[in-house]
N, C-alpha and C positions, 0 to 999 in steps of 0.2 A: 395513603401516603402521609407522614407526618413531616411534619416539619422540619425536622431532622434528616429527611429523607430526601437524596437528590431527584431531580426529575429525570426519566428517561433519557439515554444520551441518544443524540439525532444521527445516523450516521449513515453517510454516504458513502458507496463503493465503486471502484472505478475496476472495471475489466474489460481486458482484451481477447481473452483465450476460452477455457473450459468452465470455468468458473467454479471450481472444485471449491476454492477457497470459501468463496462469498459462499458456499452452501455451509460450508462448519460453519460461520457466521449467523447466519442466519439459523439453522437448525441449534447452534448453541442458545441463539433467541427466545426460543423456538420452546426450550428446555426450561425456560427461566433463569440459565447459567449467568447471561449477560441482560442487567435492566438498562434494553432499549431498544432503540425505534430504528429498521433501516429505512429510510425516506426515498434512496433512490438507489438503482444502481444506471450509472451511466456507463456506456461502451462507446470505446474509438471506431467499432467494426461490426457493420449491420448484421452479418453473417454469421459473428459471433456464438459458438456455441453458448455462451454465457449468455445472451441474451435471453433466447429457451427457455435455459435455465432457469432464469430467474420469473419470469413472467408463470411458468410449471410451481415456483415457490411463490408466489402471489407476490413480488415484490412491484414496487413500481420501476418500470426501466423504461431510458432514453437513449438514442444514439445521437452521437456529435460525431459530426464526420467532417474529418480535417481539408477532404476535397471541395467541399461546400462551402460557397463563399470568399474572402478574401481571406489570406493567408492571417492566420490567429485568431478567424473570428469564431470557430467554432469553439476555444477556449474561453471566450470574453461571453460566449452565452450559456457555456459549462459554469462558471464562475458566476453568475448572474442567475443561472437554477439554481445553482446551491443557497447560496445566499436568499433566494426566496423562500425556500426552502428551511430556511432558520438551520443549516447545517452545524451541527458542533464538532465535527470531526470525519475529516475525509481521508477514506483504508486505499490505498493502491492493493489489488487484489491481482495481479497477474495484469497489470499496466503494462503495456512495453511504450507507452509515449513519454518523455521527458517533459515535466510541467517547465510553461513560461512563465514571465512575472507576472501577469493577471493572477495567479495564485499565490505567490507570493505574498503579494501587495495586497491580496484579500483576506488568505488562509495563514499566515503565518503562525507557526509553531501548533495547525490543527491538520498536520497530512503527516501520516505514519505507512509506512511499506514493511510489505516483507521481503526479502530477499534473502534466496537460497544458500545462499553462505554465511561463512565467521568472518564480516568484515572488519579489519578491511579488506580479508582475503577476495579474490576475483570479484571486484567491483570494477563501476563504471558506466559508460554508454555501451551497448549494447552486450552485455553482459546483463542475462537473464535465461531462466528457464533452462533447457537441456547444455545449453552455451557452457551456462557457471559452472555443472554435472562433469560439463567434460573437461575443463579448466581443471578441475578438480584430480579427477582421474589420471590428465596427463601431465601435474607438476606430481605428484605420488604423493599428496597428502594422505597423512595415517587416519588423519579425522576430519570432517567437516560439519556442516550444522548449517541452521539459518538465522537470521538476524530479523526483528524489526527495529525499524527507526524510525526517526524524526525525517523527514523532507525537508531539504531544503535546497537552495541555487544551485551548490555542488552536488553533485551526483553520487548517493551514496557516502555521503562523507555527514550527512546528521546525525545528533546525538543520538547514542546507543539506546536502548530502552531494555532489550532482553536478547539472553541468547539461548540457543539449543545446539546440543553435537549430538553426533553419531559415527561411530567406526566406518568408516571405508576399506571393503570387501575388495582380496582380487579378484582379479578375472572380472568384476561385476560391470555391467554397459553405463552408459550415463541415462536410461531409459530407468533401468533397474533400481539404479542410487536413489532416483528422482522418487521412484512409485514406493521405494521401502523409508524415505525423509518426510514424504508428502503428510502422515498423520502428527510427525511431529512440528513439524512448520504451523499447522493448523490449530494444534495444542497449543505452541507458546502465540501466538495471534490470540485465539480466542483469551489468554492468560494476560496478556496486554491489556486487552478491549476492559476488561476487568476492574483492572486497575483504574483504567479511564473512567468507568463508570460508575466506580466505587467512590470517586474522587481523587483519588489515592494519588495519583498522578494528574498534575494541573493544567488545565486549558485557557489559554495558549500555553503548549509549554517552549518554556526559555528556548530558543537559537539565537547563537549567535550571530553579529551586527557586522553585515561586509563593509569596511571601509570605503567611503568613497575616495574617488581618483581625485587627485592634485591639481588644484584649477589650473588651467593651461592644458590637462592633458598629461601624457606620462613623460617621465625624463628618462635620461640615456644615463 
C-alpha cells in the first residue's frame, strides 16, 4: 500500500433474512472488486438464514436480539460493537428493523441501505422486500429498480447515492420481479461500496441537520 493508497474500508452488515446480498459483498471482496474488510455481520434474528451464511463465508457474525434485555439495549451494544470494532461504514443488507438514535448519534452519515425501489416510490416503515414487489405490481408501474441510500431518522427519505431500473413484466408475481431485480440490486450495491472505497465518496457523508423543536415545546 502506498501512501496514496486508502486503507481497507471497515464494513459492517446488518441482516435479517437470506443474506443473499452480504454474499455479493462479500464474494465482490472476495474478487478484489471492493478493497475491504467486512468486520462483522450482525443479525436481529438467531434463526436467520444469513447467519449460516455468513459464518459458511468465514465472516464474523453476532446476534442482538431486541427480546433481550430492556427495551433499546440491544442497539446500544450493536452501537458499541461497532464502534469497537473501528467500523467505517455500516450496509443495511436486508435489515427489516428501523435504526434508533444510538445510531444516529454515533454513525451519522456512515449507514447506507438498499432498498428495492426508485424512491421515493414505495418507501417507508414496513415497506420491504416482497411488500415494495407487490406495491409495485399493484400501482402498474411501467418500471421499477432499487435505490441505495444514505440512513437517516426519516425512513427512506436519505440522500440518494445511486440508482437502477428495470422493466416490469405482465402477468409477472412479486416473487418473480424480486428474483429477476435481485442481481441488479446487488450490482449497483457492490458499485456504491466502490465508490466508498475508492474515496470517491466521503465519510461521514453530508445529511442533513433536523431542526430542533421551539423551547417550550410545539405551538398550535
Amino acid at each position: 500500500m502506498t501512501a496514496d493508497t486508502p486503507p481497507p474500508l471497515r464494513i459492517a452488515i446488518l441482516v435479517s433474512g437470506e443474506g443473499t446480498t452480504m454474499d455479493a459483498v462479500a464474494r465482490a471482496v472476495s474478487r478484489g472488486e471492493l478493497r475491504a474488510t467486512i468486520v462483522l455481520a450482525a443479525s436481529d434474528r438467531s434463526k436467520a438464514p444469513a447467519v449460516e451464511r455468513a459464518r459458511r463465508l468465514g465472516i464474523p457474525c453476532e446476534t442482538f436480539l431486541p427480546r433481550e434485555g430492556p427495551e433499546g439495549e440491544w442497539e446500544r451494544r450493536l452501537v458499541a460493537r461497532l464502534e469497537e470494532l473501528r467500523t467505517d461504514l455500516v450496509v443495511l443488507a436486508g435489515f427489516l428493523r428501523v435504526l434508533g438514535p444510538p445510531f444516529f448519534e454515533r454513525f451519522p452519515g456512515r449507514i447506507i441501505n438498499l432498498h428495492p425501489s426508485l424512491l421515493p416510490r414505495h418507501s417507508g416503515p414496513g415497506m420491504y422486500g416482497t411488500r415494495v414487489h407487490a406495491a409495485v405490481l399493484a400501482s402498474g408501474d411501467p418500471r421499477t429498480g432499487a435505490t441505495v441510500h444514505v440512513v437517516t431518522e426519516e425512513v427512506d427519505r436519505g440522500p440518494i447515492l445511486a440508482k437502477t431500473e428495470i422493466e416490469v413484466r405482465a402477468g409477472e408475481t412479486p416473487s418473480e420481479l424480486a428474483d429477476r431485480q435481485r442481481p441488479l440490486e446487488h450490482e449497483l450495491l457492490v458499485e456504491v461500496l466502490g465508490r466508498f472505497c475508492r474515496r470517491e465518496l466521503p465519510l461521514p457523508y453530508p445529511v442533513p441537520v433536523r431542526a430542533a423543536p421551539p423551547a417550550g415545546g410545539p405551538r398550535g
